[in-house]
C-alpha positions as CSV (number, residue, x, y, z in Angstrom):
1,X,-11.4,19.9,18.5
2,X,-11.3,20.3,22.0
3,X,-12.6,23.0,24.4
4,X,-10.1,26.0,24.9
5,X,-9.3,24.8,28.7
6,X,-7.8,21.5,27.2
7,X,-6.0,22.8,24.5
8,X,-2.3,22.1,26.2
9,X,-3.1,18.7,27.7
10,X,-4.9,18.1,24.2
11,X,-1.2,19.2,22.7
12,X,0.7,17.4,24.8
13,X,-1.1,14.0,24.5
14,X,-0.9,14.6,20.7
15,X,3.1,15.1,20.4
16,X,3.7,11.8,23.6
17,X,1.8,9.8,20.6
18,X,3.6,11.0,17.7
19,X,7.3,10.7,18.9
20,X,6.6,7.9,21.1
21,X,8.4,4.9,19.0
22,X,11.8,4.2,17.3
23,X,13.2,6.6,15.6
24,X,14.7,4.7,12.8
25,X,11.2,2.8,12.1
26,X,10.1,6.8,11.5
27,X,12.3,7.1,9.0
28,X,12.2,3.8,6.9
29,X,8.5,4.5,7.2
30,X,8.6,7.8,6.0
31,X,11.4,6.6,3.2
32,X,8.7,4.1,2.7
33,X,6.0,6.6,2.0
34,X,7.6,8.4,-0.3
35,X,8.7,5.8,-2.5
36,X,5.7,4.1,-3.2
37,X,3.4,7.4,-3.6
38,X,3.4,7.1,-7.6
39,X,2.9,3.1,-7.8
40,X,-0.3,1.8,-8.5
41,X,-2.3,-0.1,-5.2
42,X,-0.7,-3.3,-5.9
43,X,2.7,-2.4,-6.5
44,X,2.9,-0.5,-3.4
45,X,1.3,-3.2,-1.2
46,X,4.0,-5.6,-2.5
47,X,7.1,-3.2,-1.6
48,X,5.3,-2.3,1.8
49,X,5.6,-5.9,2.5
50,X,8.7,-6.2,1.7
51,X,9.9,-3.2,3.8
52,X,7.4,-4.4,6.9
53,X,9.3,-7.7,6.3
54,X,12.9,-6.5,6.4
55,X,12.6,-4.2,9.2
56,X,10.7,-7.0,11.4
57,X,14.5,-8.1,12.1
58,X,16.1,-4.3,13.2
59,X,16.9,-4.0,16.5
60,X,14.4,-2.1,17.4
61,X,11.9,-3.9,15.9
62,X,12.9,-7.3,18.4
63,X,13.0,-4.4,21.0
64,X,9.6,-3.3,20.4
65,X,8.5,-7.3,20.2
66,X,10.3,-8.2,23.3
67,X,8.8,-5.1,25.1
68,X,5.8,-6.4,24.2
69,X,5.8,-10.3,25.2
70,X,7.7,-8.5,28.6
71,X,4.6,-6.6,29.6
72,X,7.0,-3.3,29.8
73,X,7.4,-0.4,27.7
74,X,10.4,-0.5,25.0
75,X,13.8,1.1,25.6
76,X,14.3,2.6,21.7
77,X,18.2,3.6,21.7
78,X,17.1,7.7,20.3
């Protein structure tokens, strides 16, 4: 909750935060979600390792990692 006045800037920090990011990574993430909702804790642990593991090695994800080593703020191809 914030105070009337700072709704919009309340807003607008909200939606810089939740599109900020690769779009792919979005969607295998929300792909990701989806398919392990029904498997039990361990099961869905294991395949959200193996999908953090795969995607490690996307381009955006050596983006992201060079970004950060850089100091600079990633250039996600959108």
């Amino acid at each position: 909750m914030v105070p009337a006045a700072q709704l919009d800037t309340a807003v607008h920090d909200l939606l810089e935060r939740v599109t900020r990011g690769s779009a792919a990574s979005k969607g295998i993430g929300k792909q990701a979600l989806y398919a392990q909702i029904d498997l039990d804790q361990a099961k869905a642990y294991a395949y959200a390792i193996e999908v953090m593991a795969s995607t490690s090695q996307l381009p955006d994800a050596r983006e992201w990692m060079n970004a950060f080593l850089e100091k600079r703020k990633p250039n996600f191809d959108r």
